[in-house]
GUKOL-872451 format. One record per residue (C-alpha): x, y, z; residue in three letters. Coordinates in steps of 0.05 Angstrom, whole numbers, always signed. Example, Ala and Ser with C-alpha at 12.3 -4.5 7.8 and 13.67 -1.06 7.14 Angstrom:
// GUKOL-872451
<r><east>+246</east><north>-90</north><up>+156</up><res>ALA</res></r>
<r><east>+273</east><north>-21</north><up>+143</up><res>SER</res></r>
END
This chain:
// GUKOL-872451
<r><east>-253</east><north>-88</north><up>-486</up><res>UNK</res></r>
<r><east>-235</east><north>-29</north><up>-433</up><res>UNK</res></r>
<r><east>-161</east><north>-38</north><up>-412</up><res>UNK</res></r>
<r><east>-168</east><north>-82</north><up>-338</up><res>UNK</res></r>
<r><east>-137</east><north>-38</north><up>-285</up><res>UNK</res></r>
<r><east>-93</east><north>-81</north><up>-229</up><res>UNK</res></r>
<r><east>-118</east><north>-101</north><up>-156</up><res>UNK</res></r>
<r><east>-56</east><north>-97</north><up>-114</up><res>UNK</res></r>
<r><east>-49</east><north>-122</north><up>-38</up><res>UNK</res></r>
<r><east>+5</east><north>-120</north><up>+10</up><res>UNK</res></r>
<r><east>+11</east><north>-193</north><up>+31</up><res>UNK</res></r>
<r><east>+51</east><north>-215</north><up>+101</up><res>UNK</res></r>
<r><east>+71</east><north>-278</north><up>+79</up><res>UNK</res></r>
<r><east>+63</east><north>-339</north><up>+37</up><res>UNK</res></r>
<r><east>-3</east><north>-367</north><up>+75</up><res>UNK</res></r>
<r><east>-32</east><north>-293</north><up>+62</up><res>UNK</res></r>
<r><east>-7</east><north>-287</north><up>-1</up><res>UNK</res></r>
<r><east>-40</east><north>-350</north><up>-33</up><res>UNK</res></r>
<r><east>-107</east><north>-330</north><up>-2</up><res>UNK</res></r>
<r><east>-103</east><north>-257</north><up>-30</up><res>UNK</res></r>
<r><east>-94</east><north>-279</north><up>-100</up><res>UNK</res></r>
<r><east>-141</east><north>-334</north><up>-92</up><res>UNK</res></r>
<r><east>-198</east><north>-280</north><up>-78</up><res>UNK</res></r>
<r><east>-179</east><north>-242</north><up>-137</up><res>UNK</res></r>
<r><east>-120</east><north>-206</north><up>-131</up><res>UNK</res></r>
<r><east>-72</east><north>-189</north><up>-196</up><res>UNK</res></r>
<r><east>-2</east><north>-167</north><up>-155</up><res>UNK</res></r>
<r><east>+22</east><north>-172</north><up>-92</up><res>UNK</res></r>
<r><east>+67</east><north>-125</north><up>-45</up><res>UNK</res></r>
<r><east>+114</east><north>-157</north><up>-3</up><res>UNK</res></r>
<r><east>+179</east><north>-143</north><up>+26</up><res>UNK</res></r>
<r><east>+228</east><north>-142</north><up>+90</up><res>UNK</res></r>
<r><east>+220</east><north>-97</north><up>+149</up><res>UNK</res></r>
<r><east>+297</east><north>-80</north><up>+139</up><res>UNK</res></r>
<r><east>+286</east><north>-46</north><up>+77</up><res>UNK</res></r>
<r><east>+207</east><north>-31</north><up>+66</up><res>UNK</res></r>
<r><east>+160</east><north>+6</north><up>+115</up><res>UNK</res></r>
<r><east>+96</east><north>-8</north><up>+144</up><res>UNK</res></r>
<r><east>+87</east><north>-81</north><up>+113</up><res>UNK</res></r>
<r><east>+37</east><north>-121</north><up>+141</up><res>UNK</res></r>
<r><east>+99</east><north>-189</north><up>+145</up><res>UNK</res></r>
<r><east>+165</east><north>-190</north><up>+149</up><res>UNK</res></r>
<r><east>+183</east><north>-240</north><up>+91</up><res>UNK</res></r>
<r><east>+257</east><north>-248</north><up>+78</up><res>UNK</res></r>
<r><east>+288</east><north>-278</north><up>+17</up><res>UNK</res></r>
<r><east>+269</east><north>-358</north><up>+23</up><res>UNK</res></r>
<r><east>+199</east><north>-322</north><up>+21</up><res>UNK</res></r>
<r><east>+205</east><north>-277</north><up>-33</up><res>UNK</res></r>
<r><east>+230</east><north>-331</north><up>-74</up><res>UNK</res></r>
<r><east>+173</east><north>-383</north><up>-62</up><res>UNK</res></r>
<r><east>+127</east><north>-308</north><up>-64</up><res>UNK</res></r>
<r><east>+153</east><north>-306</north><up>-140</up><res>UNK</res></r>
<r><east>+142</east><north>-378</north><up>-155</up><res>UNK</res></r>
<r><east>+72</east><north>-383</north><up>-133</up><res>UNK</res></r>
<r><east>+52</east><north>-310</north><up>-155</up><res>UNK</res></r>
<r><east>+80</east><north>-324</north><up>-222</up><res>UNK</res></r>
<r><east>+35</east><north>-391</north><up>-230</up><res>UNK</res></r>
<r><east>-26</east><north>-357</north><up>-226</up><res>UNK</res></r>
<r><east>+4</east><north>-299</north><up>-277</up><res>UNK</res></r>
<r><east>+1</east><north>-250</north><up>-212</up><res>UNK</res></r>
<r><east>+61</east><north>-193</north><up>-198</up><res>UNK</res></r>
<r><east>+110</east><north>-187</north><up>-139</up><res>UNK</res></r>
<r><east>+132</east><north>-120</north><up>-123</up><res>UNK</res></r>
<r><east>+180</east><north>-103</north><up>-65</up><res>UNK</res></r>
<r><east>+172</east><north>-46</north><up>-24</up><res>UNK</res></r>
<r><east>+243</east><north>-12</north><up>-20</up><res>UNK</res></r>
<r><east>+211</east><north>+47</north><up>+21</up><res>UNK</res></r>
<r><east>+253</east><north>+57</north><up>+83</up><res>UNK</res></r>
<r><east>+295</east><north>+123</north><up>+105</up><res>UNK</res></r>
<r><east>+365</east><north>+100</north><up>+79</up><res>UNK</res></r>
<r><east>+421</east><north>+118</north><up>+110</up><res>UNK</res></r>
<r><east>+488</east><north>+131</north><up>+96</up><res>UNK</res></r>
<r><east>+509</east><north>+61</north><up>+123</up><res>UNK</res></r>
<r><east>+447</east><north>+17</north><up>+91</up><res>UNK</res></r>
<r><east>+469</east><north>+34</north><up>+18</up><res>UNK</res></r>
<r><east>+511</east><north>-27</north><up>-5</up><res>UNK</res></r>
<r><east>+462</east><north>-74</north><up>+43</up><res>UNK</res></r>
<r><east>+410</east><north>-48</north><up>-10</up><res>UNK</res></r>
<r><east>+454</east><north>-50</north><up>-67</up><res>UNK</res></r>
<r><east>+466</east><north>-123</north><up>-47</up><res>UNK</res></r>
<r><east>+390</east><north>-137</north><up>-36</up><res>UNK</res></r>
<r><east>+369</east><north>-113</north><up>-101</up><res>UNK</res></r>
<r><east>+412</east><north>-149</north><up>-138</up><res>UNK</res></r>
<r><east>+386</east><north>-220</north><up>-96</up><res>UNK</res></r>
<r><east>+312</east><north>-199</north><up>-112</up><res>UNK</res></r>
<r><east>+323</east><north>-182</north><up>-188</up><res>UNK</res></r>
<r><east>+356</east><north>-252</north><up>-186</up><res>UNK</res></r>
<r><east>+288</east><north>-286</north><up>-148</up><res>UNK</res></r>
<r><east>+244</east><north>-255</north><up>-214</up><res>UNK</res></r>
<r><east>+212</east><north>-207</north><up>-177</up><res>UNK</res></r>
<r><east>+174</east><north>-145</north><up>-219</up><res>UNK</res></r>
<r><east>+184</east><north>-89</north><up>-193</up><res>UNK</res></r>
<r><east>+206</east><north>-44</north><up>-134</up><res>UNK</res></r>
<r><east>+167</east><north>+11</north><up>-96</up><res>UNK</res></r>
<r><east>+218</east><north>+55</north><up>-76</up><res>UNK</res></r>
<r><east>+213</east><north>+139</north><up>-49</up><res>UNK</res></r>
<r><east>+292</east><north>+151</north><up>-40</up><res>UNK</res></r>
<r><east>+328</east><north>+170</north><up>-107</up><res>UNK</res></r>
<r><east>+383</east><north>+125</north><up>-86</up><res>UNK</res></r>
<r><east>+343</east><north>+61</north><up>-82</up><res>UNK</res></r>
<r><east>+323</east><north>+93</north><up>-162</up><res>UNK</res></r>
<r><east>+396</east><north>+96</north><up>-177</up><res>UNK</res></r>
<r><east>+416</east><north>+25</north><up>-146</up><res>UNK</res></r>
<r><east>+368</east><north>-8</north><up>-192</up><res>UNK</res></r>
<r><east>+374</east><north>+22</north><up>-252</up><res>UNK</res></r>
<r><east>+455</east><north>+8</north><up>-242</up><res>UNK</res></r>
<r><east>+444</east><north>-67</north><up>-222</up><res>UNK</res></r>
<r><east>+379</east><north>-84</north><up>-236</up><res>UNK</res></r>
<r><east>+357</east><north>-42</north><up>-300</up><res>UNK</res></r>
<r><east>+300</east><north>-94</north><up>-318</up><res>UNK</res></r>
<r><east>+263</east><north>-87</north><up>-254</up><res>UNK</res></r>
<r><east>+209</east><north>-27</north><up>-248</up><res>UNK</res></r>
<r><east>+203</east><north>+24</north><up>-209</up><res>UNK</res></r>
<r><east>+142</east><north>+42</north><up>-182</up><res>UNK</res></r>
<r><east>+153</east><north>+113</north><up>-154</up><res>UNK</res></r>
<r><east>+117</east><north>+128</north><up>-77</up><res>UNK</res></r>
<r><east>+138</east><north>+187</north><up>-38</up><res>UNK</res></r>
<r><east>+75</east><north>+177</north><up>+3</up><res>UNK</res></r>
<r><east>+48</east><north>+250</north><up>-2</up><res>UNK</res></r>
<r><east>+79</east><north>+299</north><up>-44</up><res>UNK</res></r>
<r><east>+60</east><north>+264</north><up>-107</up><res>UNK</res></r>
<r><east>+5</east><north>+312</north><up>-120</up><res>UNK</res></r>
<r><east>+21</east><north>+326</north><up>-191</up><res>UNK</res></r>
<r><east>+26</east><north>+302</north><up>-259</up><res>UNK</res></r>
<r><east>+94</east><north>+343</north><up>-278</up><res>UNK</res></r>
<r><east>+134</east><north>+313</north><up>-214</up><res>UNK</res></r>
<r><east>+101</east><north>+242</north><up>-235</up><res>UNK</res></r>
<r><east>+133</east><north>+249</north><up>-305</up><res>UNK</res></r>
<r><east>+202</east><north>+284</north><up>-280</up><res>UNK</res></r>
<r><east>+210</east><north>+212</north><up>-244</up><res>UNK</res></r>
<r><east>+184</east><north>+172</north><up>-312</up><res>UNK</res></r>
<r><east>+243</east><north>+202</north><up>-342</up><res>UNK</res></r>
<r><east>+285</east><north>+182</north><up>-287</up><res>UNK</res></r>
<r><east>+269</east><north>+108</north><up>-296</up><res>UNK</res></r>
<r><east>+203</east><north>+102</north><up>-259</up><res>UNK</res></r>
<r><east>+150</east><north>+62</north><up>-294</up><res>UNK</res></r>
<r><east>+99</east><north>+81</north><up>-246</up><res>UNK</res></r>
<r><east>+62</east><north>+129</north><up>-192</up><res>UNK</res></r>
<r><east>+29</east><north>+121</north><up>-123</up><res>UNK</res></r>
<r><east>-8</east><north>+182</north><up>-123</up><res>UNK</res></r>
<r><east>-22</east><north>+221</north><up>-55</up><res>UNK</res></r>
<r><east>-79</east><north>+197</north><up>-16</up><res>UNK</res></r>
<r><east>-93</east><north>+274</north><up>-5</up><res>UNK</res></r>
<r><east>-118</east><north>+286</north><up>-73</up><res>UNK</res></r>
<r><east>-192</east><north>+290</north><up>-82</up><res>UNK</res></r>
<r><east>-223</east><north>+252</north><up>-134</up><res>UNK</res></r>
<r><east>-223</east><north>+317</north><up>-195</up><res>UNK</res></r>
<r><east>-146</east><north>+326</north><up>-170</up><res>UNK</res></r>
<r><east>-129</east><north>+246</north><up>-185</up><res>UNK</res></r>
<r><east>-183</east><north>+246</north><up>-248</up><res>UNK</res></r>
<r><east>-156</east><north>+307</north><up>-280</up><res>UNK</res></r>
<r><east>-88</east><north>+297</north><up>-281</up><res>UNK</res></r>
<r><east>-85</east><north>+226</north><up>-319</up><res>UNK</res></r>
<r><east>-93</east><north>+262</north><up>-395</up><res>UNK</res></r>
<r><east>-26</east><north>+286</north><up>-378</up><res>UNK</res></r>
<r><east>+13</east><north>+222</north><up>-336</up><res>UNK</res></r>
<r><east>+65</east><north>+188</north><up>-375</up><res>UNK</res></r>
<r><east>+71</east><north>+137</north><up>-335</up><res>UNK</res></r>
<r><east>+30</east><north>+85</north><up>-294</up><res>UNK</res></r>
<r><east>-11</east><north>+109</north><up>-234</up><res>UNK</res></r>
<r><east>-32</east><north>+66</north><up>-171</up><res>UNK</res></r>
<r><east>-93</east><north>+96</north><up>-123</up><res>UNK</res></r>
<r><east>-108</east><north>+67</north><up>-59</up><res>UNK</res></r>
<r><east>-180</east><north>+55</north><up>-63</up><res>UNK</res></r>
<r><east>-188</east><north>+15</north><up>+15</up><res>UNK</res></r>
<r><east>-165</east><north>+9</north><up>+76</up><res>UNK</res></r>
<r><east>-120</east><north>+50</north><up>+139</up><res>UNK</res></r>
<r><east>-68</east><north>+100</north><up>+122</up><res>UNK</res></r>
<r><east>-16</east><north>+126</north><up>+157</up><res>UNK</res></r>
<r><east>-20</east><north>+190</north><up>+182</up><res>UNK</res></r>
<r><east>+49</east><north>+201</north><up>+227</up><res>UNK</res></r>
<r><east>+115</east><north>+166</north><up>+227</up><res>UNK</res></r>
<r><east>+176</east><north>+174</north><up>+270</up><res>UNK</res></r>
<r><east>+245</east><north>+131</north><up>+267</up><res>UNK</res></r>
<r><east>+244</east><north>+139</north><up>+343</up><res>UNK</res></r>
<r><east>+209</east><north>+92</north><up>+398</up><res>UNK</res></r>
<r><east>+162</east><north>+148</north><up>+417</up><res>UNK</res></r>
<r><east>+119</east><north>+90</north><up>+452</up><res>UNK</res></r>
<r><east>+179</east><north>+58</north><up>+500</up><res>UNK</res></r>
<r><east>+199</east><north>+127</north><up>+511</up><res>UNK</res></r>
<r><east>+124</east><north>+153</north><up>+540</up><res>UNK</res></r>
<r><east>+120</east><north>+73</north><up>+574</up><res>UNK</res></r>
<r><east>+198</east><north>+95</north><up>+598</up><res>UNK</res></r>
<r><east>+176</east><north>+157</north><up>+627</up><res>UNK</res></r>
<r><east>+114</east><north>+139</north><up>+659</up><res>UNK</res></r>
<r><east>+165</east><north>+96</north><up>+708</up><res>UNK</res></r>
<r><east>+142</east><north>+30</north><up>+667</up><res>UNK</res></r>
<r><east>+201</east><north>+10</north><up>+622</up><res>UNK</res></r>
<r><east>+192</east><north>-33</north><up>+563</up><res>UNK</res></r>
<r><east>+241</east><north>-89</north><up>+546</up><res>UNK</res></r>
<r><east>+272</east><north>-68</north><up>+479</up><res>UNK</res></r>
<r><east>+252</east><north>-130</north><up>+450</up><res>UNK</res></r>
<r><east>+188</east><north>-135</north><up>+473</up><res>UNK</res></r>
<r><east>+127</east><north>-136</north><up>+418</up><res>UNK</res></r>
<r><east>+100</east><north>-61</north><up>+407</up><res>UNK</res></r>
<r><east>+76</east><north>-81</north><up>+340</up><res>UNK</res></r>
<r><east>+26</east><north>-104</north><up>+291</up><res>UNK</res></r>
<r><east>-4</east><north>-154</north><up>+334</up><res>UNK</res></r>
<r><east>-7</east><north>-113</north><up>+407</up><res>UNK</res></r>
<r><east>-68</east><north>-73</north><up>+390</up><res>UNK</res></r>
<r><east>-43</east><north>-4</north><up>+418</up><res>UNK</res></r>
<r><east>-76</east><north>+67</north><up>+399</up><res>UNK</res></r>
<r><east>-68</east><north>+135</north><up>+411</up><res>UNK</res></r>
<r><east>-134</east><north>+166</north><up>+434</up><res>UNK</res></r>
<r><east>-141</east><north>+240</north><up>+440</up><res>UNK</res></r>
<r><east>-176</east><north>+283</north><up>+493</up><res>UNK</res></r>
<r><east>-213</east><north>+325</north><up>+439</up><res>UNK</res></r>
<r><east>-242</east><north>+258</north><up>+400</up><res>UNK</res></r>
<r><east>-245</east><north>+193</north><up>+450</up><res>UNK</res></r>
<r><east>-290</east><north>+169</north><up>+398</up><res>UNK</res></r>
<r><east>-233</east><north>+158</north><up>+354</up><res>UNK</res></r>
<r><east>-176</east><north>+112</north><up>+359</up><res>UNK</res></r>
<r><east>-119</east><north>+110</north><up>+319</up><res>UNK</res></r>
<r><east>-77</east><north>+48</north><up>+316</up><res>UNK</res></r>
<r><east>-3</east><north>+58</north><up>+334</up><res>UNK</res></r>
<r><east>+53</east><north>+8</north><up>+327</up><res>UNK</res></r>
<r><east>+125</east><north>+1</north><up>+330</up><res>UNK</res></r>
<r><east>+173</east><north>-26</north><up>+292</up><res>UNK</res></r>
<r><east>+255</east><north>-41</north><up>+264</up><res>UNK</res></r>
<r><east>+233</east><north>+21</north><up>+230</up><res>UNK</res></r>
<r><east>+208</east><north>+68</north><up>+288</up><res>UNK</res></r>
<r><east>+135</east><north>+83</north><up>+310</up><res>UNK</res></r>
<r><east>+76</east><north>+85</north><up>+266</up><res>UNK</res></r>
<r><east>+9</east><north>+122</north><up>+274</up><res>UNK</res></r>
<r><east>-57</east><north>+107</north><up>+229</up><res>UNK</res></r>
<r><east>-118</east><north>+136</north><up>+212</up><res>UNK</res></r>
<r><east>-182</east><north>+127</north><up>+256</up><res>UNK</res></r>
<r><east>-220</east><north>+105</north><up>+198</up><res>UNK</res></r>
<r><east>-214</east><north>+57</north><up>+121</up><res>UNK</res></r>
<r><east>-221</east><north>+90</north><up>+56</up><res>UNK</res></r>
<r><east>-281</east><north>+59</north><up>+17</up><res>UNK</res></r>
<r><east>-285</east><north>+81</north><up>-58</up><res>UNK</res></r>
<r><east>-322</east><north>+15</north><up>-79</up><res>UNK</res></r>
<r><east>-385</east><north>+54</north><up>-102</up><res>UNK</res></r>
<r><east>-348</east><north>+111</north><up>-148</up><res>UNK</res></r>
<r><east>-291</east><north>+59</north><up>-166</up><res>UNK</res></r>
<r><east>-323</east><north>+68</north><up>-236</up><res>UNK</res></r>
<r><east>-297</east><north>+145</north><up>-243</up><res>UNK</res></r>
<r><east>-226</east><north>+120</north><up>-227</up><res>UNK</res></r>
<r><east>-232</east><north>+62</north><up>-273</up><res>UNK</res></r>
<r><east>-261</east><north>+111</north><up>-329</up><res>UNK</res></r>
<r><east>-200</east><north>+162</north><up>-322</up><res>UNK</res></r>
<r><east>-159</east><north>+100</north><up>-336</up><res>UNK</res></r>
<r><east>-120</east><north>+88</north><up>-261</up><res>UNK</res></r>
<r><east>-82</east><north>+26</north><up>-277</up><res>UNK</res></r>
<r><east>-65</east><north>+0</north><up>-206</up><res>UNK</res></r>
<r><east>-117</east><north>+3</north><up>-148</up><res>UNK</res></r>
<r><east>-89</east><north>-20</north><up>-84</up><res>UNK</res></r>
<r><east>-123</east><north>-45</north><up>-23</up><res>UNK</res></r>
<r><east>-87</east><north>-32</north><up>+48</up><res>UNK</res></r>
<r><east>-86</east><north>-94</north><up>+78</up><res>UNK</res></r>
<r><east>-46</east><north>-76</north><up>+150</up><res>UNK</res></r>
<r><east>-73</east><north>-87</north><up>+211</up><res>UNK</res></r>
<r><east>-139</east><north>-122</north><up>+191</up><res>UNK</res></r>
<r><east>-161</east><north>-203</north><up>+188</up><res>UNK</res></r>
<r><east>-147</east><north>-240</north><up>+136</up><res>UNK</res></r>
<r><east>-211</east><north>-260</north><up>+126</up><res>UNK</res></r>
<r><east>-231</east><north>-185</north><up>+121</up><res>UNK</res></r>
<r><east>-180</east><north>-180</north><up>+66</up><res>UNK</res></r>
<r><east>-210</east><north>-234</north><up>+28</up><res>UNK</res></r>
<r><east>-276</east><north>-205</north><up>+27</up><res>UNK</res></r>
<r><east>-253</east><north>-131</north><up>-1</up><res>UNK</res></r>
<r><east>-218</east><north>-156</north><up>-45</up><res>UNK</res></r>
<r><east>-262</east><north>-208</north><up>-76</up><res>UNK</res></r>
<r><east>-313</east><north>-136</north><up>-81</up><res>UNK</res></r>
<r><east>-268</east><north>-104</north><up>-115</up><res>UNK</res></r>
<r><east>-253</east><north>-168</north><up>-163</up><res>UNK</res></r>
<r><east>-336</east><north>-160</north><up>-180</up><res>UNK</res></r>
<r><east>-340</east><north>-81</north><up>-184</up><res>UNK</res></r>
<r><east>-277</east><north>-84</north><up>-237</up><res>UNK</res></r>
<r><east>-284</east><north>-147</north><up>-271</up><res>UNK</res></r>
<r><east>-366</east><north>-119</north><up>-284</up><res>UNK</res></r>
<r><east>-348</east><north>-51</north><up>-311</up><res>UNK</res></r>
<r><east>-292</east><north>-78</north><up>-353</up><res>UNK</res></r>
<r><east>-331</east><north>-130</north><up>-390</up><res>UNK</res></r>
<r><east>-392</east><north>-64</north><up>-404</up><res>UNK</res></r>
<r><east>-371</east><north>+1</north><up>-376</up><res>UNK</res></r>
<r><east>-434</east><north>+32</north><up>-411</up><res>UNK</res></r>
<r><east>-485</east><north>-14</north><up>-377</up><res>UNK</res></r>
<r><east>-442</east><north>-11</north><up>-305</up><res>UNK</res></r>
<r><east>-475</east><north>-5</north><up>-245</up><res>UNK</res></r>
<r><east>-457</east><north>-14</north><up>-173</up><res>UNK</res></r>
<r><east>-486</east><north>-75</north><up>-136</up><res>UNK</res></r>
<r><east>-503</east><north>-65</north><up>-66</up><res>UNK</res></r>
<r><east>-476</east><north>-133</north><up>-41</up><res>UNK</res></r>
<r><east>-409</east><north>-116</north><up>-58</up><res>UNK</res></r>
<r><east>-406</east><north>-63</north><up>-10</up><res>UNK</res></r>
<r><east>-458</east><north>-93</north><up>+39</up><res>UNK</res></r>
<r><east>-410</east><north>-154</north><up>+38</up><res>UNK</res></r>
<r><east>-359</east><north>-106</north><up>+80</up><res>UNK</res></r>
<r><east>-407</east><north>-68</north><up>+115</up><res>UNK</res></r>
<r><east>-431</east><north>-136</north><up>+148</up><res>UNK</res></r>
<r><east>-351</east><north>-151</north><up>+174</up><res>UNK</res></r>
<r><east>-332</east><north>-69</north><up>+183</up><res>UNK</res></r>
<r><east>-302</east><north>-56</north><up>+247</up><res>UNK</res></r>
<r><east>-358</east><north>-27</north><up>+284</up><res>UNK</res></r>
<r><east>-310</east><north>+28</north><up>+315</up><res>UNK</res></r>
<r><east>-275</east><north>+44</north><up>+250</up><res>UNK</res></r>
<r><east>-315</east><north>+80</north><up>+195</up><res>UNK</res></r>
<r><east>-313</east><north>+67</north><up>+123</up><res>UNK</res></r>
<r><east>-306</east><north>+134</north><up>+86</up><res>UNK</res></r>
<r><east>-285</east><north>+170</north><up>+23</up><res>UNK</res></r>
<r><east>-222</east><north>+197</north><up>+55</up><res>UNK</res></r>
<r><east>-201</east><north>+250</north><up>+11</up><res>UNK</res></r>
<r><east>-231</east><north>+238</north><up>-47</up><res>UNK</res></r>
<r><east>-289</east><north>+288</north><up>-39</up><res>UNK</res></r>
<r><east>-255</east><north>+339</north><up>+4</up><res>UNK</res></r>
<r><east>-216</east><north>+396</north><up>-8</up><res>UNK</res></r>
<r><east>-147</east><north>+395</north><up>+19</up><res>UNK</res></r>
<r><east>-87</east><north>+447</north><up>+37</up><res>UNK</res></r>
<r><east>-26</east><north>+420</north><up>+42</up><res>UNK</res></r>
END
């Protein structure tokens, strides 16, 4: 039987996280804010550990995004951290900063280390400089068109992960760049007043009104996402065939019910072309299934799969 690639899902916490595997997801990606960027939850330890117990039941993977900017001063907090979630069982840890690389392999060596520098992994020779670093696997560039990700797997050493739905995040700043424009305008925000996931903010420009771009703010700064989801449901086969082992749906900022619905499509497409990859063909309720529950003002699209990019 063709080798089953992984559905992955960033999960906000332990409600979300039990419905996300029970539609048919294989890992989840959790984390806290302190440490990880642009998480859908903020799910400190108690969490993690009861994440880890019920993942683990169903013979599902927690991974822990360790994907903030460290500073100088954060180190021995995430020294300290690691070691607590190596302790709690979980799998692995999604990291972009050598240090975080370094920390685990010195207190942690049996956790792995899924390498994500969000977009300069564009090619197979930097993956495998980082597999022989310690990393066991890489989140390849959502810039890459579909030839780009395809062609280089022949020559990967290690595991790759694709995002294959969802938003993506297209600017990031550690500063309040919202409270500062709110500031200047002569209407102050209260520091600890909620700018995030939940408020519903976006940047609209003059050029495209048609388009709006969720914005958010955070422990980690402010946040800026695309105008539209990546969709590669129907040519999820020519991923599968080049042998991606992770494909990861983007779960932030959308329902849960929404979730539950991609990801139970992409449970069919893969569990369908695995069991006959000769005979596979796409079946139109899958994708009609989140057509019917798309955001009317948000697009699904192939992203960059089919373009041709210059970085």
């Amino acid at each position: 039987m063709t080798k089953k690639p992984e559905l992955l899902v960033p999960a906000g916490s332990l409600k979300e996280l039990e419905r996300y595997l029970q539609a048919g997801a294989d890992a989840v990606l959790i984390g806290e804010a302190k440490y990880g960027m642009r998480l859908p939850g903020d799910m400190k330890l108690p969490d993690i550990s009861e994440a880890v117990r019920s993942a683990h039941q169903r013979e599902a993977q927690v991974y822990v995004r360790v994907n903030n900017l460290m500073s100088n001063h954060m180190l021995e907090d995430v020294r300290e951290y690691v070691k607590r979630i190596a302790e709690l069982g979980v799998d692995a840890v999604e990291f972009g900063d050598p240090a975080v690389l370094q920390i685990v392999r010195e207190e942690a060596p049996q956790l792995k280390l899924h390498w994500n520098s969000e977009m300069t992994t564009t090619n197979f020779a930097t993956a495998n400089y980082w597999g022989s670093k310690g990393a066991t696997r890489v989140v390849l560039a959502r810039e890459l068109n579909m030839d780009e990700l395809t062609g280089m797997h022949p020559a990967l050493k290690i595991e790759s992960e694709v995002q294959v739905h969802g938003m993506t995040n297209i600017y990031h700043s550690k500063r309040r760049l919202v409270q500062s424009y709110m500031t200047h305008q002569g209407r102050p925000v209260d520091p600890q007043s909620d700018l995030g996931l939940a408020r519903g903010l976006f940047l609209i420009e003059a050029e495209r009104r048609d388009e709006k771009f969720p914005i958010y703010e955070d422990v980690n700064g402010t946040h800026i996402m695309s105008s539209d989801d990546i969709c590669i449901l129907e040519d999820l086969h020519l991923l599968m065939a080049a042998g991606v082992d992770s494909f990861k749906i983007e779960t932030i900022l959308k329902p849960v019910g929404y979730n539950e619905t991609v990801i139970a499509s992409y449970r069919q497409a893969i569990d369908t072309y695995v069991q006959d990859p000769e005979q596979y063909e796409l079946d139109e309720a899958w994708i009609n299934a989140i057509r019917e529950i798309q955001d009317p003002e948000r697009e699904l699209s192939f992203g960059f799969f089919y373009k041709e990019q210059v970085y």
